[in-house]
C-alpha positions as CSV (number, residue, x, y, z in Angstrom):
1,X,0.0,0.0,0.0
2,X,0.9,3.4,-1.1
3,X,1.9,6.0,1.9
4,X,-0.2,8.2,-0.2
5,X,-3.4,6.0,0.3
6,X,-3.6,7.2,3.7
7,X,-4.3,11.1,3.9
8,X,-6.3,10.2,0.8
9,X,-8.7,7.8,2.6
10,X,-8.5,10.3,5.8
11,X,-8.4,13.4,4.3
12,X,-9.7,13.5,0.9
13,X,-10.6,17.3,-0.8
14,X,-12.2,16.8,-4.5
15,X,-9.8,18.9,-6.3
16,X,-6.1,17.8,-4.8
17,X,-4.4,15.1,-5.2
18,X,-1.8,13.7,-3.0
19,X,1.1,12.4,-5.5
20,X,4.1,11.7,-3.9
21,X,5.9,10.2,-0.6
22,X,9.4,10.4,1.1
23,X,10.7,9.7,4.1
24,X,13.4,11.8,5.5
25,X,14.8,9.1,8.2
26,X,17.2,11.8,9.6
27,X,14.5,14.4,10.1
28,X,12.0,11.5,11.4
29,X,9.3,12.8,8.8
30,X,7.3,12.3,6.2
31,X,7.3,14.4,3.5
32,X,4.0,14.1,0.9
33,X,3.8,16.3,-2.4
34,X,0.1,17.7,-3.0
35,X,-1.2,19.0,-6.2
36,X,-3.9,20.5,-8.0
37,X,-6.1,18.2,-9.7
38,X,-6.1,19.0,-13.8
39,X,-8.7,21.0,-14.8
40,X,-9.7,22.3,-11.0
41,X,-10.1,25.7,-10.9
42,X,-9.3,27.3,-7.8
43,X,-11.5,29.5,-4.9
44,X,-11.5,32.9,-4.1
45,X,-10.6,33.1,-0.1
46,X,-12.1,36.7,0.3
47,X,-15.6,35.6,-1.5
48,X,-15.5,31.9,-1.9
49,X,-16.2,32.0,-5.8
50,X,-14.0,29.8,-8.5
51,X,-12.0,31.8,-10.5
52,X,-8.8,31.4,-12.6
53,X,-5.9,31.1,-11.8
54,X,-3.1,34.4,-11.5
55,X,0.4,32.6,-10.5
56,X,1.2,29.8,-8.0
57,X,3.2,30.6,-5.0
58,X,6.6,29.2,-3.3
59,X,5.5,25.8,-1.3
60,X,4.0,25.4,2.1
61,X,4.5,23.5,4.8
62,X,1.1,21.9,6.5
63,X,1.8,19.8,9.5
64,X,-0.7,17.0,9.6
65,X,-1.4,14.1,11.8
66,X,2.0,11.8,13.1
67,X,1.8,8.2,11.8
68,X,4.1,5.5,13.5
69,X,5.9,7.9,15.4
70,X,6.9,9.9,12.2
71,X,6.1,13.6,12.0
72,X,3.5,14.1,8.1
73,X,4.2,17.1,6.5
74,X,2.2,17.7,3.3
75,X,4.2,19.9,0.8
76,X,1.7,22.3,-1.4
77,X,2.1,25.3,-3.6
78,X,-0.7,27.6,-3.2
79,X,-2.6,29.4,-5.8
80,X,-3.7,32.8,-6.7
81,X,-7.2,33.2,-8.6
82,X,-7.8,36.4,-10.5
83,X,-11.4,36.9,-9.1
84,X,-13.6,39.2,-10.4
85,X,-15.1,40.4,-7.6
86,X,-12.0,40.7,-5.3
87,X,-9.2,41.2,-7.4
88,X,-6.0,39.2,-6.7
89,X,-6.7,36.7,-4.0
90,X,-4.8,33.5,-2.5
91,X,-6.8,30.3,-3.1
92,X,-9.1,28.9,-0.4
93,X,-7.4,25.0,0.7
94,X,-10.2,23.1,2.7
95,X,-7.9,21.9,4.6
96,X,-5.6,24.9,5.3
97,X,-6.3,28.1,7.7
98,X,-5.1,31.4,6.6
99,X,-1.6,31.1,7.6
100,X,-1.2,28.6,10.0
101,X,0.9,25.6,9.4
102,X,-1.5,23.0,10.8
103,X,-4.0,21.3,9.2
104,X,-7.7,21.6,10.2
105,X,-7.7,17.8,10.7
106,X,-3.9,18.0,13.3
107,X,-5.8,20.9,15.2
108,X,-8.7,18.8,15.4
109,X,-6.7,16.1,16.7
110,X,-4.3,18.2,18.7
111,X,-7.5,19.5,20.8
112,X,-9.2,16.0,21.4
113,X,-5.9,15.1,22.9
114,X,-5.3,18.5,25.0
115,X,-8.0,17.6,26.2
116,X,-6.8,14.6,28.1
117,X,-3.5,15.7,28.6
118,X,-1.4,19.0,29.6
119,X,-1.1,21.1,26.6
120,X,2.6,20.8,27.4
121,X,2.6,16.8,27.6
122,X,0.1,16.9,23.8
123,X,3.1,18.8,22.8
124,X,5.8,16.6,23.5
125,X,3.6,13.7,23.0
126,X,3.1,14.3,19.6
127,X,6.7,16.2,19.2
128,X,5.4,19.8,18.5
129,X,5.5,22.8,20.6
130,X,2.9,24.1,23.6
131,X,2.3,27.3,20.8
132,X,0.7,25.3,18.0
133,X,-1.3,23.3,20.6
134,X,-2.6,26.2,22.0
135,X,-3.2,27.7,18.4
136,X,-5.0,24.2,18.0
137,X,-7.4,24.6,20.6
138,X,-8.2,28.2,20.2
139,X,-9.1,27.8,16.8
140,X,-11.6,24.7,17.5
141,X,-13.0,26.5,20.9
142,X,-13.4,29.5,18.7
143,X,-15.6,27.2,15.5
144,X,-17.0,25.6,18.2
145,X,-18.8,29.2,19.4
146,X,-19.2,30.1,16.0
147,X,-21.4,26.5,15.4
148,X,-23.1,26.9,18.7
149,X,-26.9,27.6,19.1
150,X,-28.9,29.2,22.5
151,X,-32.5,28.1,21.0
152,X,-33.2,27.3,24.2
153,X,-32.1,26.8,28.1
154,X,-33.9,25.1,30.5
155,X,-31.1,24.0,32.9
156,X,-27.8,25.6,33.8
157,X,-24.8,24.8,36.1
158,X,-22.6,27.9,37.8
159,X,-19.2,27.2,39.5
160,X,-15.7,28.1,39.5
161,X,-12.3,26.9,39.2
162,X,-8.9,28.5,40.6
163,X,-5.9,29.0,37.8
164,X,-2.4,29.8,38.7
165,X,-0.8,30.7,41.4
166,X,-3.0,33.0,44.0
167,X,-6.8,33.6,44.3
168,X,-7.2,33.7,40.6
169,X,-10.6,32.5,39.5
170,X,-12.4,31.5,36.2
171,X,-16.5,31.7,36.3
172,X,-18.3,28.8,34.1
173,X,-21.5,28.3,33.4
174,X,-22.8,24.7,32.0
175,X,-25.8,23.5,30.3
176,X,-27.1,20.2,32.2
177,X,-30.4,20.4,30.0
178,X,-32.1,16.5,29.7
179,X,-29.7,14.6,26.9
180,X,-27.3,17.8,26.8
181,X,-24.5,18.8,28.4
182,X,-22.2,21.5,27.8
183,X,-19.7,24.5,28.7
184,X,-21.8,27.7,27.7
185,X,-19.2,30.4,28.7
186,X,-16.1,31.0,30.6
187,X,-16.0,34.4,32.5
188,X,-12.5,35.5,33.9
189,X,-12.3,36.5,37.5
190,X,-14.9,35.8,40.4
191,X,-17.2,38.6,39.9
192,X,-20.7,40.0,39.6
193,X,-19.8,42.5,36.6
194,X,-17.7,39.2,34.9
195,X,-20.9,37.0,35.6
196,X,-23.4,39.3,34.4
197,X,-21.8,39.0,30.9
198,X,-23.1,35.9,30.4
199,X,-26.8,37.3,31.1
200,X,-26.0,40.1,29.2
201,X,-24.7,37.3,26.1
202,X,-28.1,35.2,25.9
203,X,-30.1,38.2,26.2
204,X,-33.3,38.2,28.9
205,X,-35.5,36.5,26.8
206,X,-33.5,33.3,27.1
207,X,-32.5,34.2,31.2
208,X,-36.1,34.4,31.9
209,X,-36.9,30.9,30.3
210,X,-34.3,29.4,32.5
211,X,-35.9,26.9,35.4
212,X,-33.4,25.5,37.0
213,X,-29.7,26.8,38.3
214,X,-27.5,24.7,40.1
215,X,-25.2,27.0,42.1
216,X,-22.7,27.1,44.7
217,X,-23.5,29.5,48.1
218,X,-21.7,32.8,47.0
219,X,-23.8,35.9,47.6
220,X,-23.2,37.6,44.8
221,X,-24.3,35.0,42.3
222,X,-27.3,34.5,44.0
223,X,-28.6,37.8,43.8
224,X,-27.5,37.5,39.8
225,X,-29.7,34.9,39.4
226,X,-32.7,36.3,41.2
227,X,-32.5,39.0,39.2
228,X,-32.0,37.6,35.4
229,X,-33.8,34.6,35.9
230,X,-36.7,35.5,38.3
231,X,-38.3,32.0,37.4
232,X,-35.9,29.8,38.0
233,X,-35.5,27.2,41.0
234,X,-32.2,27.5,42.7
235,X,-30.7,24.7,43.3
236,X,-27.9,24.8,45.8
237,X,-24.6,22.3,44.7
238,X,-24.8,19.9,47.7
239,X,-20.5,20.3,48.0
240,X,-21.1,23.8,49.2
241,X,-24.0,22.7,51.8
242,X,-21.9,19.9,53.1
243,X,-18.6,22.1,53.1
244,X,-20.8,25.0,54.9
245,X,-22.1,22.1,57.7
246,X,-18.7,20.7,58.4
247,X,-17.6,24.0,58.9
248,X,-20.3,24.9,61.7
249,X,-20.2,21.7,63.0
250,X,-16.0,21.9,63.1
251,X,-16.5,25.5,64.7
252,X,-18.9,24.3,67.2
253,X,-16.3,21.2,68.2
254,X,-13.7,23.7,68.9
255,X,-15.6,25.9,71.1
256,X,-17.2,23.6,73.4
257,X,-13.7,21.8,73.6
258,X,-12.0,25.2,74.9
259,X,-14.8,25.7,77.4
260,X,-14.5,21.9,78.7
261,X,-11.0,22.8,78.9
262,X,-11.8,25.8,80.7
263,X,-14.0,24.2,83.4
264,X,-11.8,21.5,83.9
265,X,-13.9,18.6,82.0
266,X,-12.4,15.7,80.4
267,X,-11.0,16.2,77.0
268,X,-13.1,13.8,75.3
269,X,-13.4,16.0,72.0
270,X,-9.7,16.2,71.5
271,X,-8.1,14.7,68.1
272,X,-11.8,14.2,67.4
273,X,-12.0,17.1,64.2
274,X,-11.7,14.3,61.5
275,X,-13.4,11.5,63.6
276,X,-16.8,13.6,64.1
277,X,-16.5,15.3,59.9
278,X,-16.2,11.8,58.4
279,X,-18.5,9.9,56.4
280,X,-19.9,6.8,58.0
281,X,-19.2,4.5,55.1
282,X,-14.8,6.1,56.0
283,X,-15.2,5.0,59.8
284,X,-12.4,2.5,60.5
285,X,-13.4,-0.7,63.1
286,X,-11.3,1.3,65.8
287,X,-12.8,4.9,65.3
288,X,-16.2,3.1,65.7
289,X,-15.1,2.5,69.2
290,X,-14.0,5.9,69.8
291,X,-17.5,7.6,68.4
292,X,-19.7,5.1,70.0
293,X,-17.8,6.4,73.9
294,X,-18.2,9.9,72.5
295,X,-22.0,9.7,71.7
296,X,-22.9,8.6,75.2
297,X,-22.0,12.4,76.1
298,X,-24.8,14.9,75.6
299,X,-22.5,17.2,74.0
300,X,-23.5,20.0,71.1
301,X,-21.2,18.7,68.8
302,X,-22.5,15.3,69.3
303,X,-26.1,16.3,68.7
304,X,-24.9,18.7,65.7
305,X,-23.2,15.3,64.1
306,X,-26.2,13.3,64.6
307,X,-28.2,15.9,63.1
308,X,-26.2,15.7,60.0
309,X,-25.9,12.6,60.0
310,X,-29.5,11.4,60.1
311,X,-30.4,14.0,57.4
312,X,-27.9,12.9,55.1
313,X,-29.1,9.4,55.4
314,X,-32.7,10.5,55.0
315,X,-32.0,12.3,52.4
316,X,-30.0,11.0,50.0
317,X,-30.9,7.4,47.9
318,X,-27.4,6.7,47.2
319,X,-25.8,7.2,50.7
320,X,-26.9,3.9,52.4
321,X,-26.7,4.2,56.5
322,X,-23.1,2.9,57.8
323,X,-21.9,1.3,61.0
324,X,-21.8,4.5,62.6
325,X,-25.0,5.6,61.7
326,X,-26.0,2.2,63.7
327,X,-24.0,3.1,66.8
328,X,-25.8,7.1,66.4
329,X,-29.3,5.6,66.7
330,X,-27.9,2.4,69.5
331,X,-26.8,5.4,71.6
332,X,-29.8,8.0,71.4
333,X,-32.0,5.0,73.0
């Protein structure tokens, strides 16, 4: 089989013909000549109309996909058409971008695998540099935006990730519609003016027919989305309700263990922090012995944890009671 026969069954454009493979073993690369098919005419790049052709240009270089470990390089002299509505323009190659050196089909396949990767470890992966990756996945984010459609939104997810070094902080919004899921927009920084771009980018029409938000706990979004999407349920994300009960539950512990301390009680709450936060399916045989002696105390932070505890179990469908959630109920009889 021809090396040739590859890009053609891959990447086939009616119109060029891929005539020619070398290998350059010191180089690690494979070199293939692409031509103009007889009688093609080429396309205007400003207008998109065939026209005839002016002159031909020195050769490219178009990186395309590695095979075997060897870096493809297709090798093609672009056109100029004499087009009547735009003048002198360079031909339009369906698999070419303007100027970049990557094929549409390597920054296709750049992105799916910066996508599980570091852009840094796609780049050495693949024996490239960290630029052309990124160039890769800007210009797929940015036809992804240009393909996208808001017909509707009846479900959205708000949260935030850190970047960097510092309290540096990215806003996203998701759509978690029924059978669709998706980033909608990524906002820099943590703030109300930063988040009420996004409202101000679907437009009210679309905020108002929202239902549902899914949301973390920060005052400030809140009071965005009662105000764009006044008919919307908000849904609190259940990390941030857990995260903000631990908390009160881990400030509670430490008070009434420096006023035991104070009065001269036992210390039966200390290097109890983790024992009293975790998760009754994470309780080990002998911390099970520990937290049954502790509930036998009528303590605030014992009746804060059983609180939690019982709602969680309650609650929830997929968080079965544990052993200690046993030992809770064996101890308030």
């Amino acid at each position: 089989m021809l090396i040739t026969r590859l890009p053609n069954a891959c990447h086939h454009h009616p119109g060029f013909v891929y005539q020619g493979a070398r290998l350059l073993e010191a180089e690690n690369t494979i070199e293939v000549d692409v031509r103009p098919r007889r009688g093609s005419r080429p396309i205007c790049s400003a207008c998109g109309k065939r026209g005839s052709g002016y002159d031909t240009q020195p050769v490219r270089r178009f990186e395309f996909i590695p095979v075997w470990g060897f870096a493809v390089v297709l090798l093609y002299a672009m056109r100029r058409v004499d087009c009547r509505s735009c003048d002198v323009k360079v031909e339009q190659v369906p698999g070419g971008i303007d100027k970049h050196t990557l094929c549409k089909a390597y920054m296709v396949f750049l992105a799916q695998w910066a996508r599980r990767l570091s852009w840094r470890e796609t780049a050495m992966a693949f024996r490239t540099s960290w630029e052309k990756v990124f160039h890769a996945v800007e210009w797929v984010v940015e036809w992804g935006l240009a393909q996208r459609e808001l017909v509707s939104l009846r479900a959205i997810g708000v949260d935030e990730i850190q970047y960097g070094r510092g309290r540096q902080y990215l806003s996203l919004v998701y759509q978690i519609d029924a059978g669709i899921t998706r980033l909608l927009w990524v906002g820099k920084e943590r703030t109300t003016a930063s988040f009420q771009c996004f409202f101000d980018l679907i437009g009210k029409p679309l905020a108002e027919g929202i239902a549902f938000v899914c949301s973390g706990m920060w005052k400030p979004y809140l009071k965005l989305i009662e105000q764009n999407c006044p008919n919307a349920l908000n849904i609190l994300d259940r990390f941030h309700v857990v995260a903000s009960v631990n908390k009160a539950i881990d400030e509670v512990r430490a008070n009434e263990a420096r006023r035991m301390q104070q009065e001269g009680y036992e210390p039966v709450l200390k290097k109890t922090r983790w024992l009293v936060l975790k998760r009754s399916e994470h309780v080990t045989g002998q911390q099970r012995g520990r937290l049954r002696e502790l509930l036998k105390y009528n303590l605030k932070t014992v009746r804060a944890c059983c609180s939690r505890r019982t709602s969680r179990s309650s609650g929830s469908t997929c968080h079965p009671p544990g052993p200690a959630d046993s030992s809770m109920r064996g101890a308030r009889r």
